[in-house]
ChimeraX commands (.cxc) that place a marker at each C-alpha (Angstrom):
marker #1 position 13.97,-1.61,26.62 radius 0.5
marker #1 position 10.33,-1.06,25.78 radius 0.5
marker #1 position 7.99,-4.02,24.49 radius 0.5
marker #1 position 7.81,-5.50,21.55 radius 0.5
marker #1 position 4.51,-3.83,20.39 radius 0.5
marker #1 position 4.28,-6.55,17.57 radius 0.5
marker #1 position 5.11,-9.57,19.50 radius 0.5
marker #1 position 2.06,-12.26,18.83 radius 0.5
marker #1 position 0.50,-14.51,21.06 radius 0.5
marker #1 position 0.24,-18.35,20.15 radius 0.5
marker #1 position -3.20,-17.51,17.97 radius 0.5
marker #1 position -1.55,-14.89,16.26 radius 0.5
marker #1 position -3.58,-11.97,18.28 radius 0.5
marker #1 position -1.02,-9.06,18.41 radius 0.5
marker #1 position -1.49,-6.11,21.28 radius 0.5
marker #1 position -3.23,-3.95,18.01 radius 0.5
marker #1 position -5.71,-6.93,16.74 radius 0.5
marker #1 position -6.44,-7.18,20.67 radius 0.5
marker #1 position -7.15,-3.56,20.41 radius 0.5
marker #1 position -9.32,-3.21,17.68 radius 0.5
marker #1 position -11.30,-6.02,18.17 radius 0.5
marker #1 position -12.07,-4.67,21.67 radius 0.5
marker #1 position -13.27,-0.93,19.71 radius 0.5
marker #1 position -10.12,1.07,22.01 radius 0.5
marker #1 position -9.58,3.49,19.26 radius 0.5
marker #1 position -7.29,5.33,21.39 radius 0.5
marker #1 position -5.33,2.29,22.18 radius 0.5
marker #1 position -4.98,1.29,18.36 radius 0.5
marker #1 position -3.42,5.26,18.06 radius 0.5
marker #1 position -0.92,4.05,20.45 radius 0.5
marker #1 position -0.28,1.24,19.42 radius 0.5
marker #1 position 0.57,2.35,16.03 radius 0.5
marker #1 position 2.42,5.92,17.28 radius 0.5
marker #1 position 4.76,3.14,18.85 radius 0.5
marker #1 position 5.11,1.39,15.78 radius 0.5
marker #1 position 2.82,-1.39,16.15 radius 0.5
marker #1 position 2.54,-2.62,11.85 radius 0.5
marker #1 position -1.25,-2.94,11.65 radius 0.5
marker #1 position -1.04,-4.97,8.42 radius 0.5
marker #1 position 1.52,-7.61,9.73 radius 0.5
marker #1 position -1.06,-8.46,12.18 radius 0.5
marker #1 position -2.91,-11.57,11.51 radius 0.5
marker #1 position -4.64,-14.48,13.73 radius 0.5
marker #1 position -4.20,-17.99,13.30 radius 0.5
marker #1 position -7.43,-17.88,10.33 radius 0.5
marker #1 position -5.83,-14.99,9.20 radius 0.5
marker #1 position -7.81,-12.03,10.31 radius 0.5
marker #1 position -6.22,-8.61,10.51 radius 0.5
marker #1 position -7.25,-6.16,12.82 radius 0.5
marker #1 position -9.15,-4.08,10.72 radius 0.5
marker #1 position -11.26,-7.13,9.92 radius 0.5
marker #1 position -11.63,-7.91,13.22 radius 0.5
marker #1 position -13.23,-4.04,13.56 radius 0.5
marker #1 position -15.35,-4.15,10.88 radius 0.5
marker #1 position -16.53,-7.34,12.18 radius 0.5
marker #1 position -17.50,-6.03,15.38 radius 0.5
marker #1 position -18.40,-2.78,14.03 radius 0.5
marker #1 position -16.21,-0.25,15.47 radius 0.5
marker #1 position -16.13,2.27,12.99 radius 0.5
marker #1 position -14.08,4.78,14.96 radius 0.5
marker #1 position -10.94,1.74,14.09 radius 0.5
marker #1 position -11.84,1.04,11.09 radius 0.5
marker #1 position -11.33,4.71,10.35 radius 0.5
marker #1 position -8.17,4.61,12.16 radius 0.5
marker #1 position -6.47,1.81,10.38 radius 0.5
marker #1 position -7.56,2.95,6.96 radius 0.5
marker #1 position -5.93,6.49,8.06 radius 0.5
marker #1 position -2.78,4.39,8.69 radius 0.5
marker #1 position -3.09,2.34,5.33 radius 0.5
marker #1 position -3.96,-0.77,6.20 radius 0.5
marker #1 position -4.49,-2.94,3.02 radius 0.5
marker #1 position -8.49,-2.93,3.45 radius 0.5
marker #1 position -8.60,-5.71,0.75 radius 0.5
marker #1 position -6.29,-8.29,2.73 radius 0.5
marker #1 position -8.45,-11.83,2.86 radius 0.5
marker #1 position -8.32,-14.00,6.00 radius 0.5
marker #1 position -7.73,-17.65,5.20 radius 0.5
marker #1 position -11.32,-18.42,3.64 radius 0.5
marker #1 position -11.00,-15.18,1.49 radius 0.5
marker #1 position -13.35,-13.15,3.44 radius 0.5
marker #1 position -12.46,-9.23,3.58 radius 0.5
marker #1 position -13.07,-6.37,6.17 radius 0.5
marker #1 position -16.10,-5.34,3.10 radius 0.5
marker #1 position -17.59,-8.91,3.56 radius 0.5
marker #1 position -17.28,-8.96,7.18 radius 0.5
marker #1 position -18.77,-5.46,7.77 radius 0.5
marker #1 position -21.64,-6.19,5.17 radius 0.5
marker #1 position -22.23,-10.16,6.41 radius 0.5
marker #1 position -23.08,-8.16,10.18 radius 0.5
marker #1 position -24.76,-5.05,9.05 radius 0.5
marker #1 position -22.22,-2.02,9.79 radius 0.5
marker #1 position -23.27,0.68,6.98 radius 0.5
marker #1 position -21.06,3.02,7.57 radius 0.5
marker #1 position -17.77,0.59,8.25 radius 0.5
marker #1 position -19.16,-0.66,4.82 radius 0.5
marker #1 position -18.94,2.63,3.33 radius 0.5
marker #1 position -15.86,3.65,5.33 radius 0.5
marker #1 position -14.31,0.58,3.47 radius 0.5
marker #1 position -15.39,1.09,0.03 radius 0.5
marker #1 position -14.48,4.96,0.41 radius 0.5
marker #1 position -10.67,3.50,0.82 radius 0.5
marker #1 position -10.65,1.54,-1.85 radius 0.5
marker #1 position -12.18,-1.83,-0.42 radius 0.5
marker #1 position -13.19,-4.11,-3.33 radius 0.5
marker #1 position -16.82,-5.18,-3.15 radius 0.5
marker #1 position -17.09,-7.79,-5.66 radius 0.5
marker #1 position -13.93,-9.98,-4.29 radius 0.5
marker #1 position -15.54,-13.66,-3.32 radius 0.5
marker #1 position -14.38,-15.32,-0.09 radius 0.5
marker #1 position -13.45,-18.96,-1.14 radius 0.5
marker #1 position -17.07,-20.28,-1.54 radius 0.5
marker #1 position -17.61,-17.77,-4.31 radius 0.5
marker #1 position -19.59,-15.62,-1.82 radius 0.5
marker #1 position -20.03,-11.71,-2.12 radius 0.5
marker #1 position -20.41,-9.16,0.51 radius 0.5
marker #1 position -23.89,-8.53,-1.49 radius 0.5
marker #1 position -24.84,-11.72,-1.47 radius 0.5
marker #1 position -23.98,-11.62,2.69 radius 0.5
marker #1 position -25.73,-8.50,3.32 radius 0.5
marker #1 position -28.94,-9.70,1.43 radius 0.5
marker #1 position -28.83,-12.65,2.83 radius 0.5
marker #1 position -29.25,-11.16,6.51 radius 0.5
marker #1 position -31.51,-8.51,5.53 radius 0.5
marker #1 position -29.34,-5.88,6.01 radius 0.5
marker #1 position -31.37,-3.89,3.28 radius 0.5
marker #1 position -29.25,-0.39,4.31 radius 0.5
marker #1 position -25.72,-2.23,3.32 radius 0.5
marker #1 position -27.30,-3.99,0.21 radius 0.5
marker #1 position -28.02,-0.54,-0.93 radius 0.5
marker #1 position -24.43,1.12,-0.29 radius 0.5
marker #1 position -23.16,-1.48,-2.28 radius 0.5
marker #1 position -25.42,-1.51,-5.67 radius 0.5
marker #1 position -24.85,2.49,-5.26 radius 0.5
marker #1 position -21.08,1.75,-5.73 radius 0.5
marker #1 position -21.75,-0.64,-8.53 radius 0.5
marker #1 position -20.92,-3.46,-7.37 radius 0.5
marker #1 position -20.98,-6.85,-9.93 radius 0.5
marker #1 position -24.59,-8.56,-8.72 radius 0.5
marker #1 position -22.95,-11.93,-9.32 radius 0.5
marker #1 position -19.11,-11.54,-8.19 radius 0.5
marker #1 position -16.26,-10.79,-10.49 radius 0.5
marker link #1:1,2 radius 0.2
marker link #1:2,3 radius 0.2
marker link #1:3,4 radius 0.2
marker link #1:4,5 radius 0.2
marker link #1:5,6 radius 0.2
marker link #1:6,7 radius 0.2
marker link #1:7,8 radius 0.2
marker link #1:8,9 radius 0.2
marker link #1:9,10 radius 0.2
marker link #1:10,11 radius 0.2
marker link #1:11,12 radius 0.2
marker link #1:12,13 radius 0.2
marker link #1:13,14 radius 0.2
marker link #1:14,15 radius 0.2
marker link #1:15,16 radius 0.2
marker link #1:16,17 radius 0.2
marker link #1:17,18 radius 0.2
marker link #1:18,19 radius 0.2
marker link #1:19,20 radius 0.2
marker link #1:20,21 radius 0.2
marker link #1:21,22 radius 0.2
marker link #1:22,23 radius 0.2
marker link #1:23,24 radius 0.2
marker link #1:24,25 radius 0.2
marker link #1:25,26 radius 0.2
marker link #1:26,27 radius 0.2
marker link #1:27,28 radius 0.2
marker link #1:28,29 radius 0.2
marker link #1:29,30 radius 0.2
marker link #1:30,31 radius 0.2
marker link #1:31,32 radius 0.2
marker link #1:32,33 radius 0.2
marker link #1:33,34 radius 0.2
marker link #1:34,35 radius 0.2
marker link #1:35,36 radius 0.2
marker link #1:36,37 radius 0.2
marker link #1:37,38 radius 0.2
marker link #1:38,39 radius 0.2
marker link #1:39,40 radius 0.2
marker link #1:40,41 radius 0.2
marker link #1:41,42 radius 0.2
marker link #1:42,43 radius 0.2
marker link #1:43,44 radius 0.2
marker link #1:44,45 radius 0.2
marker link #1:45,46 radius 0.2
marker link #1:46,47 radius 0.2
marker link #1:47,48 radius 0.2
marker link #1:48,49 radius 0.2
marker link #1:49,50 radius 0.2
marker link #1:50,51 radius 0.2
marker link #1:51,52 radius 0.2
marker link #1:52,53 radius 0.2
marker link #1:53,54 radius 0.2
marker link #1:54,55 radius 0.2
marker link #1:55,56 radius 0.2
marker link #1:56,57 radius 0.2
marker link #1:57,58 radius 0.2
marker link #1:58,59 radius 0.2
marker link #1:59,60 radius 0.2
marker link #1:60,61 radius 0.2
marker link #1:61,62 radius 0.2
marker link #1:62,63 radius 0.2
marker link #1:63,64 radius 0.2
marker link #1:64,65 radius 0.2
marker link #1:65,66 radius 0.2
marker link #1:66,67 radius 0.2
marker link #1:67,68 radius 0.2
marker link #1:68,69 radius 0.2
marker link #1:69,70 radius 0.2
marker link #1:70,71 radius 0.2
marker link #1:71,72 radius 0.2
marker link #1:72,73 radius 0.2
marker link #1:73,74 radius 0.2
marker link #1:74,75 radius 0.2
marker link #1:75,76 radius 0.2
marker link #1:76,77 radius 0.2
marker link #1:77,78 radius 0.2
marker link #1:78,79 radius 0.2
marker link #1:79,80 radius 0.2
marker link #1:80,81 radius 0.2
marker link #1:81,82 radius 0.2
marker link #1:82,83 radius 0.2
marker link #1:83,84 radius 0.2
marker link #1:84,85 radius 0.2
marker link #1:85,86 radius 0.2
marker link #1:86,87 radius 0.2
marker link #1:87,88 radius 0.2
marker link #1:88,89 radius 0.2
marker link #1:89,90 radius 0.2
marker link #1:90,91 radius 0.2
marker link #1:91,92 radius 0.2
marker link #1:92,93 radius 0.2
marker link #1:93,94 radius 0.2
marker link #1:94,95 radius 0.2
marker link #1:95,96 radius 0.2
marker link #1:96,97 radius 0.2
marker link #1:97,98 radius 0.2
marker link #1:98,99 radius 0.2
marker link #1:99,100 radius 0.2
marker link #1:100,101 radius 0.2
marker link #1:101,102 radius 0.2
marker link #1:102,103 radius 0.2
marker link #1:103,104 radius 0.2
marker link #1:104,105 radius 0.2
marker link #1:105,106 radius 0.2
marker link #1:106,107 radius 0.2
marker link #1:107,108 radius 0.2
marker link #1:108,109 radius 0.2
marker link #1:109,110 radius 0.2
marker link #1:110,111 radius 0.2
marker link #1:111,112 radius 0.2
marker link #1:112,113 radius 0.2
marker link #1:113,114 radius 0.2
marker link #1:114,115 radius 0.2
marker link #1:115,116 radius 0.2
marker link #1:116,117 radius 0.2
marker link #1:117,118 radius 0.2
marker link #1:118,119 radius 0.2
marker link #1:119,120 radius 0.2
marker link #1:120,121 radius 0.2
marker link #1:121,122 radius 0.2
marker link #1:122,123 radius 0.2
marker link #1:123,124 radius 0.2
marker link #1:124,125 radius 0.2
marker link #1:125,126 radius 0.2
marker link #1:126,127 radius 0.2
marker link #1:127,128 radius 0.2
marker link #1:128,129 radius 0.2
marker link #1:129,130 radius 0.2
marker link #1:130,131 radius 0.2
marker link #1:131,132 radius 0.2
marker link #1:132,133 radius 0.2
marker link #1:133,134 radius 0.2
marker link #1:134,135 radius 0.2
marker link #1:135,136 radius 0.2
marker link #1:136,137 radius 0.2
marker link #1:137,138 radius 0.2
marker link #1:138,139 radius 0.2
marker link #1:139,140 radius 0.2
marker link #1:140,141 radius 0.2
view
């Protein structure tokens, strides 16, 4: 019998999180080819692993779990997104990658923070201009 390809460890980290926070694209395509479930994955705050990538910035995942259909809107436990956490650290493109598959810019985390308000905050200028392009509420919701 093969392994259990969605078998956690005690933090929740399952072999495709591991993956994608690590930017092994072709692992991730494994991973999933062997039916590894991409949005069942979640740490112990809740992230999934194509938060984790668009925290880190691997674009190459991101792309690769949105081509799966990962639920790019799925909050970790303080209701942070993959948007927020791509726009809090600066990753254009995962930004745009995001919004592109229907990622929901104006969605607050559970402070009532925006990815906006992130990205300004931080200066990424680049990111803050991706999302007024797409319209995104100034003020949240």
């Amino acid at each position: 019998a093969g392994a259990d390809v969605n078998r956690a460890k005690d933090n929740g980290q399952t072999p495709v999180y591991a993956a994608a926070i690590m930017g092994y694209v072709d692992v991730v395509k494994a991973l999933v080819r062997a039916g590894a479930d991409a949005n069942r994955a979640r740490t112990e705050d809740g992230q999934t692993p194509v938060y984790g990538a668009a925290w880190c910035g691997y674009l190459e995942v991101v792309k690769t779990l949105v081509e799966v259909g990962v639920d790019v809107n799925r909050a970790k436990d303080n209701g942070q997104t993959p948007v927020y956490a791509a726009a809090n650290r600066g990753h254009a493109e995962v930004v745009r990658v995001l919004l592109e598959a229907g990622a929901d810019a104006s969605l607050t985390d559970k402070a009532g923070d925006t990815p906006l308000a992130a990205a300004s905050r931080n200066g990424h200028k680049d990111v803050v201009r991706i999302l007024l392009d797409c319209s995104v509420a100034v003020d949240g919701p």
